[in-house]
PLY file of the C-alpha trace (Angstrom):
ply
format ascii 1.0
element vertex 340
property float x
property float y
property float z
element edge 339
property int vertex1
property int vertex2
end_header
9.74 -101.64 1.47
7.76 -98.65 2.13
6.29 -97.33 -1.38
6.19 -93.32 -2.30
2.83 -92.01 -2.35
1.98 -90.33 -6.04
2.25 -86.76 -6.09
-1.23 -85.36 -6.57
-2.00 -82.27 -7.82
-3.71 -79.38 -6.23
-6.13 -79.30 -9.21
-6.36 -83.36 -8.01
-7.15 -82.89 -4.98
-9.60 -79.98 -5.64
-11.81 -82.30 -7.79
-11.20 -85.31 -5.12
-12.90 -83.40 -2.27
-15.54 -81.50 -4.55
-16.79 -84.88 -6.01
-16.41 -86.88 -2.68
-18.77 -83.74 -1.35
-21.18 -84.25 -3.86
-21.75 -87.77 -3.34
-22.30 -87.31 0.09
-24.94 -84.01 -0.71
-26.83 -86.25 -2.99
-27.25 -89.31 -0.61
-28.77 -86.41 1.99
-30.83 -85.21 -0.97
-32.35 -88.14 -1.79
-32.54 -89.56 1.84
-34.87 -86.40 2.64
-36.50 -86.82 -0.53
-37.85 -90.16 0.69
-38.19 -89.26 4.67
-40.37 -86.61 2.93
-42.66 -89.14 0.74
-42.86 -91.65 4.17
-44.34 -88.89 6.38
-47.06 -87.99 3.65
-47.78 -91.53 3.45
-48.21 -91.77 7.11
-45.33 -94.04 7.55
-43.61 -91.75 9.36
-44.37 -90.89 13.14
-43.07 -87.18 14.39
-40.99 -84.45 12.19
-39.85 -84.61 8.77
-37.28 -82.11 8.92
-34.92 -81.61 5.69
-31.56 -80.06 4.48
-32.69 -78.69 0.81
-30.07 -76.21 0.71
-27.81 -76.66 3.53
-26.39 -79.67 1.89
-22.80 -78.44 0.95
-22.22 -76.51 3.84
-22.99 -79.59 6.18
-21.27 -82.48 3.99
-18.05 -80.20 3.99
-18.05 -80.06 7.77
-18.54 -84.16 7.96
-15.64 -84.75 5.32
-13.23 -82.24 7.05
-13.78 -84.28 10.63
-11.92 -86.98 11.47
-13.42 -89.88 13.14
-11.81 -89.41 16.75
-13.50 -85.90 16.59
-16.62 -84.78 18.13
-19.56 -83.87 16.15
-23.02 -82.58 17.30
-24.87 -82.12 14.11
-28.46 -80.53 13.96
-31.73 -81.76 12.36
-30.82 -80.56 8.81
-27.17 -82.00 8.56
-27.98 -85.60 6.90
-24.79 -84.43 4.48
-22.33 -83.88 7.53
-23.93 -87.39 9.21
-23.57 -89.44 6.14
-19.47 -87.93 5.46
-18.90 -88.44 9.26
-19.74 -91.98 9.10
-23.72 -92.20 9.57
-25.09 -95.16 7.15
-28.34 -94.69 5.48
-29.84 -98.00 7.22
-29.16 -95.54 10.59
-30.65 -93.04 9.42
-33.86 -94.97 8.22
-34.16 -97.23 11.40
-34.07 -94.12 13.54
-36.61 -92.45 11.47
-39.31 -95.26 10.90
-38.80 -95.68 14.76
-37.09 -99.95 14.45
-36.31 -101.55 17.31
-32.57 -101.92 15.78
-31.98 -98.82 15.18
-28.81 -96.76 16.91
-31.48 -95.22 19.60
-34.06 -98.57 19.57
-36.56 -96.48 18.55
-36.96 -95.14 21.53
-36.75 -91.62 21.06
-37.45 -89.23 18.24
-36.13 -89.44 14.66
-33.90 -86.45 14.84
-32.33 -87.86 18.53
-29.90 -90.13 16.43
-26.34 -91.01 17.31
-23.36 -92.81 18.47
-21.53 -90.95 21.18
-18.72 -93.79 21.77
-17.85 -93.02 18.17
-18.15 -89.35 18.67
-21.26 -88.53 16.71
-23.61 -86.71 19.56
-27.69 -87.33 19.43
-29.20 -84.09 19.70
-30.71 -82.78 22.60
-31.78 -79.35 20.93
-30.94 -77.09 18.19
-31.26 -73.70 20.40
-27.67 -73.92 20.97
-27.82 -76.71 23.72
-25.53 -78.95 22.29
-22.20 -76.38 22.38
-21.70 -76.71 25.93
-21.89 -80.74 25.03
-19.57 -80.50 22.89
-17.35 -78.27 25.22
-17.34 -80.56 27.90
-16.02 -83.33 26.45
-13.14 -81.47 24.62
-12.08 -80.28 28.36
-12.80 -83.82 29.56
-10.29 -85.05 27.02
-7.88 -82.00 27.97
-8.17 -83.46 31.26
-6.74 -86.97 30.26
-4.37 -85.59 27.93
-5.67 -86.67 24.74
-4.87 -84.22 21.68
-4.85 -83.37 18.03
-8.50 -83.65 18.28
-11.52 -81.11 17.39
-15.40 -80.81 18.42
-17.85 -79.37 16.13
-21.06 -78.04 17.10
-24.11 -76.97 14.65
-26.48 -74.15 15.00
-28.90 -72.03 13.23
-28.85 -67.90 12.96
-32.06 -68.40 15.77
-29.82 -70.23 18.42
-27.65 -67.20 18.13
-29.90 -65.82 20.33
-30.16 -68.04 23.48
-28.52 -67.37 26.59
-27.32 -71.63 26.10
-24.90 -69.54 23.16
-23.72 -67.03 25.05
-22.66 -69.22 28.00
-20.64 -71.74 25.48
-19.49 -68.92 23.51
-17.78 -67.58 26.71
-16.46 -71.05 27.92
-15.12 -71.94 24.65
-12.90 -68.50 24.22
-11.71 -68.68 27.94
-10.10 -72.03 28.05
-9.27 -71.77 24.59
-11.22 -74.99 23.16
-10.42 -76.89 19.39
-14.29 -75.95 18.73
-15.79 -75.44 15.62
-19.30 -73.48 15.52
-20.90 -73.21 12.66
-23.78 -71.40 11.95
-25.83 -71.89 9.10
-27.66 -68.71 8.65
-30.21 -69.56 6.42
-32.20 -66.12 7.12
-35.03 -67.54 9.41
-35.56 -68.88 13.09
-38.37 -70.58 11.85
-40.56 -68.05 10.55
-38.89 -64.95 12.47
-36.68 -62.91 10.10
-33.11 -62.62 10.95
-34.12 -58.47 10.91
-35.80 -59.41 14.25
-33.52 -61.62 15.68
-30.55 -59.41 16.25
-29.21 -55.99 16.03
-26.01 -56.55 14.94
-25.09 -55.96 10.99
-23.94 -59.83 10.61
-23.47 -62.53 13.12
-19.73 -62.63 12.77
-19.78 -59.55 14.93
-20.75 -61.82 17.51
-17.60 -64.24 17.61
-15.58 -60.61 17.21
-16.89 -59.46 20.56
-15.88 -63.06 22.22
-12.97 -63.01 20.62
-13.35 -65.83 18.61
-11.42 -66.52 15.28
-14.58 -65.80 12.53
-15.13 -67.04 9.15
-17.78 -66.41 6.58
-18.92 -68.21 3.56
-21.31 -68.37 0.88
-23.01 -71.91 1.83
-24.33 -72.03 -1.58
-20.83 -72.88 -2.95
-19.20 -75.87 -2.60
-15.90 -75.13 -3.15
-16.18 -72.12 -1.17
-17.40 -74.40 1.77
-14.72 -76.94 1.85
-12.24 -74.15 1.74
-13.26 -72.55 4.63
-14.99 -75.11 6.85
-11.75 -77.31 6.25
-9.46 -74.29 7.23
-11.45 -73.11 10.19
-11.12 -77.10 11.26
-7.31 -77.05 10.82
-7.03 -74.14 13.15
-8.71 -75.18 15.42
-6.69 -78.67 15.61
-3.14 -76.67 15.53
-4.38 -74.63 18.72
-6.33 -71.79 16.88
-8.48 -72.00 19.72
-12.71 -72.08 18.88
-13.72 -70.92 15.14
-17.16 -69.58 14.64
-18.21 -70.25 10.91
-21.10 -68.05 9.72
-22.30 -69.98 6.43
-25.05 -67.99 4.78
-27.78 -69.97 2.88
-31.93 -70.20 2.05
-33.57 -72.59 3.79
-35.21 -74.04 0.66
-38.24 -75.47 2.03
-40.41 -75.28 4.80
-38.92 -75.97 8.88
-40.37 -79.29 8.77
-42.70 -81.09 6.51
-45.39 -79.60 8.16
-44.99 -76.20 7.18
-44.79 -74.60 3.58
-42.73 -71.37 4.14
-45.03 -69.33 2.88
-43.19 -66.27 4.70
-40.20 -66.35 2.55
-39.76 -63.88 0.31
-39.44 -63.55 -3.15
-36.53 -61.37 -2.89
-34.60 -64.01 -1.24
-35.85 -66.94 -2.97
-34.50 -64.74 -6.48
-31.37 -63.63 -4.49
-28.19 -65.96 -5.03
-28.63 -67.03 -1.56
-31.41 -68.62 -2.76
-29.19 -70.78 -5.08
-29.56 -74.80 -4.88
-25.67 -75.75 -3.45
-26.75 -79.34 -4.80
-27.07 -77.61 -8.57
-24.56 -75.40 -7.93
-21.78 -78.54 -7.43
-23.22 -80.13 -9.97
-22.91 -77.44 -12.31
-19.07 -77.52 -11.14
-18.49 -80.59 -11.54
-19.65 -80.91 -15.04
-18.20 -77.58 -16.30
-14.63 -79.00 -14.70
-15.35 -81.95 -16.47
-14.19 -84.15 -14.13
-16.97 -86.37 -14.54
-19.83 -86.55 -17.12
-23.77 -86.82 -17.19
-24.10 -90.37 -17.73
-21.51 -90.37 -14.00
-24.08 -88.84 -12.33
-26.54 -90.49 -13.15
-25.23 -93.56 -11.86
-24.68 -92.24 -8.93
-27.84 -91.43 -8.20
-29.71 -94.73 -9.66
-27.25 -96.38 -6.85
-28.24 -94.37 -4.07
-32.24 -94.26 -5.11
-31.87 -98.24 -5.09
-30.12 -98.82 -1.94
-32.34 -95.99 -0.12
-35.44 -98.22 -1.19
-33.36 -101.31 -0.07
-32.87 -99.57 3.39
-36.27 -98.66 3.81
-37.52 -102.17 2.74
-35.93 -103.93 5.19
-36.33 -101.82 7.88
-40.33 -101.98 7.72
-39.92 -105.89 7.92
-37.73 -104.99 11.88
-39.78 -105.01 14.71
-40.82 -101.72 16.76
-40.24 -101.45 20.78
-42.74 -103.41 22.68
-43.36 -100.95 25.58
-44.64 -103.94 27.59
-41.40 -106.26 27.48
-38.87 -103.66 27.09
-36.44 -102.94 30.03
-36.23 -99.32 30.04
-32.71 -98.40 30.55
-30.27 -96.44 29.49
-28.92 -97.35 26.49
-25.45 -97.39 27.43
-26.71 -100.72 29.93
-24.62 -104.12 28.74
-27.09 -105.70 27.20
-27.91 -102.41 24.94
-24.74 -101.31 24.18
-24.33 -99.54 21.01
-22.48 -102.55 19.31
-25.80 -104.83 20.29
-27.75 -105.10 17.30
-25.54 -102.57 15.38
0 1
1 2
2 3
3 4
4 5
5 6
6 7
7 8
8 9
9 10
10 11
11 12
12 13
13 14
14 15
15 16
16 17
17 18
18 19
19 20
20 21
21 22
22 23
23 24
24 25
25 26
26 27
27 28
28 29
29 30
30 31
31 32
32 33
33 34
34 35
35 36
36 37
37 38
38 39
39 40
40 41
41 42
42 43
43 44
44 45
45 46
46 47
47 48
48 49
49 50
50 51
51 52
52 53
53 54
54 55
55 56
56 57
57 58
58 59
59 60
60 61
61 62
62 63
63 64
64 65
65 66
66 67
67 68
68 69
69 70
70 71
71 72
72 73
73 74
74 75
75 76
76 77
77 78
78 79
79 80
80 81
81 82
82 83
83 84
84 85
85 86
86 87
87 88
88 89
89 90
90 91
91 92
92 93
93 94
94 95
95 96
96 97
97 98
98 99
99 100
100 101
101 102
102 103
103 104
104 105
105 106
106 107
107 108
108 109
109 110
110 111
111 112
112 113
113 114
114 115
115 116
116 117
117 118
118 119
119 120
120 121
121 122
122 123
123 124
124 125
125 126
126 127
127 128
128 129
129 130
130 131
131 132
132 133
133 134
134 135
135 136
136 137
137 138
138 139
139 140
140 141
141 142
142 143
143 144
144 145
145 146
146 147
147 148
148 149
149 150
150 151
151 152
152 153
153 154
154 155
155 156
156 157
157 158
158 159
159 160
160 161
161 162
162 163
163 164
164 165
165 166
166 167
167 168
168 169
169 170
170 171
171 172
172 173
173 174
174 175
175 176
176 177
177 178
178 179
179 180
180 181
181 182
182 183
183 184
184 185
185 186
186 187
187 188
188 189
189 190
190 191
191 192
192 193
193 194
194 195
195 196
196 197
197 198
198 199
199 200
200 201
201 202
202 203
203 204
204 205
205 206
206 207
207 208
208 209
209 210
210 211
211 212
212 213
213 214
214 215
215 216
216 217
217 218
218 219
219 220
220 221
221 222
222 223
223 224
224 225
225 226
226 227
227 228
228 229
229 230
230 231
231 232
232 233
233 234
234 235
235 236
236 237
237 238
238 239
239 240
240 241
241 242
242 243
243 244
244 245
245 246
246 247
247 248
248 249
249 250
250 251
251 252
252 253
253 254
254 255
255 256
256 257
257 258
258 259
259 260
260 261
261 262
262 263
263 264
264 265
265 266
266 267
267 268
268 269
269 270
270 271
271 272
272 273
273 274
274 275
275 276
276 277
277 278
278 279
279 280
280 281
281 282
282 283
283 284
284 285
285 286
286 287
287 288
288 289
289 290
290 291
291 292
292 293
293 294
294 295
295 296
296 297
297 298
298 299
299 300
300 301
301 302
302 303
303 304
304 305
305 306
306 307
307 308
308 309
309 310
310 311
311 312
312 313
313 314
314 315
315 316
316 317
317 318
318 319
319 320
320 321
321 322
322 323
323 324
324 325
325 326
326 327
327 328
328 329
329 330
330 331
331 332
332 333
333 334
334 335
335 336
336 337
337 338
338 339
């Protein structure tokens, strides 16, 4: 006998989704925190490159996937990578460059994925991966699979490559379920968005492609799932593509390397400049829908099994470049469920 479901609330379901948000957000938070103390130590071969204050704009994206979906995250969504299914052993095999990793640490720490399950390494954040993206949602059109959506990430500087334009075209012609989302966190690298474009706010582009446009203050979670979820819906009920224009700070430097020293105080003070992480947490406790002592458990938990991650992965071997066979991945014998 089939059992009825208990009605939940919207208030419910509000708090389910902020808190299951915030989870995810921390684990990225912490992750980076670590990735961050490994490459000062040395430990850590290539970028460092983390999501301090893109966190609830990229978690709300991975929780409003589903898993048949396509996503082609960037090198600052950890959050969306961990809610769409990422583990933190992944993420810390890929980075520390194991043998066992998802990419045999063969490639370089931000090249992580799993395209049989959907989740796309990245070839490059200048807008590349959009026409990725928009090929396999027309492949899958072409063998009549539906109900399903492909996400793409980008930053305000990709905005600005002819690799954009070209998607941006493709995806409003034949009418694609894809999601763009731009997190316009004020900077391509060190280049103010003042000399990036002429326009008076990147929605204007999606306008002018005729593409369905959203904005939202990244800073907010609630305002994040809200629209990120919606813009996701549409897309899946035959909206056609969604361009999301999430504006942030970038709250530390590109990569490790660099200390930002060319943002200003203006928008450091500004509430774009806001920690999302604080911000939900702030939320959450005001709501009351859990307390302190919660969240610090929470975050003992993931501290301990980030150092359990880490400690097992610098016992795994590294590729030998002198007995590996050097093919493709996708090969039989290094399938992505070898080693996994």
């Amino acid at each position: 006998m089939f059992q009825t479901a208990p009605e939940i609330s919207l208030g419910e379901a509000v708090s389910d989704s902020h808190l299951a948000a915030y989870r995810f957000m921390l684990r990225a938070r912490l992750l980076d925190d670590k990735f961050a103390a490994l490459y000062r130590a040395g430990k850590i071969h290539g970028g460092v490159f983390l999501g301090r204050g893109q966190e609830a704009l990229s978690a709300s994206l991975g929780l409003a996937l589903n898993k048949t979906d396509v996503f082609a995250p960037l090198i600052r969504d950890a959050a969306g990578r961990l809610a769409f299914g990422e583990s933190i052993l992944d993420a810390v095999r890929t980075y520390m460059g194991s043998s066992l990793g998802p990419m045999r640490g063969r490639d370089g720490n931000v090249h992580r994925g799993r395209p049989k399950d959907g989740y796309l390494p990245m070839i490059s954040h200048l807008g590349a991966m959009i026409s990725v993206v928009n090929g396999i949602l027309i492949a899958r059109r072409f063998k009549k699979i539906t109900g399903t959506v492909g996400a793409a990430c980008l930053g305000d500087g990709a905005t600005s490559t002819g690799a954009f334009h070209e998607a941006m075209n493709q995806a409003a012609v034949e009418k694609l379920p894809l999601v763009m989302v731009v997190a316009d966190n004020q900077y391509a690298y060190s280049t103010p968005t003042a000399s990036q474009f002429a326009c008076a706010d990147l929605a204007d582009k999606g306008i002018g492609y005729g593409i369905a446009t959203h904005s939202v203050d990244a800073t907010d979670l609630t305002a994040c799932l809200k629209i990120v979820g919606g813009a996701v819906t549409q897309a899946r009920n035959g909206g056609g593509p969604q361009l999301i224009i999430a504006k942030l700070l970038r709250l530390c430097g590109h990569g490790e390397h660099d200390d930002a020293h060319y943002i200003v105080p203006e928008l450091k003070n500004s509430t774009l400049g806001r920690d999302c992480l604080k911000v939900a947490e702030e939320t959450i406790l005001r709501q009351n829908w859990v307390d302190a002592a919660q969240l610090a458990v929470w975050r003992s938990n993931i501290i301990q099994e980030i150092e359990e991650a880490v400690a097992q992965v610098q016992r795994e071997p590294a590729p030998d470049p002198f007995t590996e066979e050097w093919r493709a991945i996708a090969s039989e014998h290094l399938s992505e469920t070898h080693n996994a």
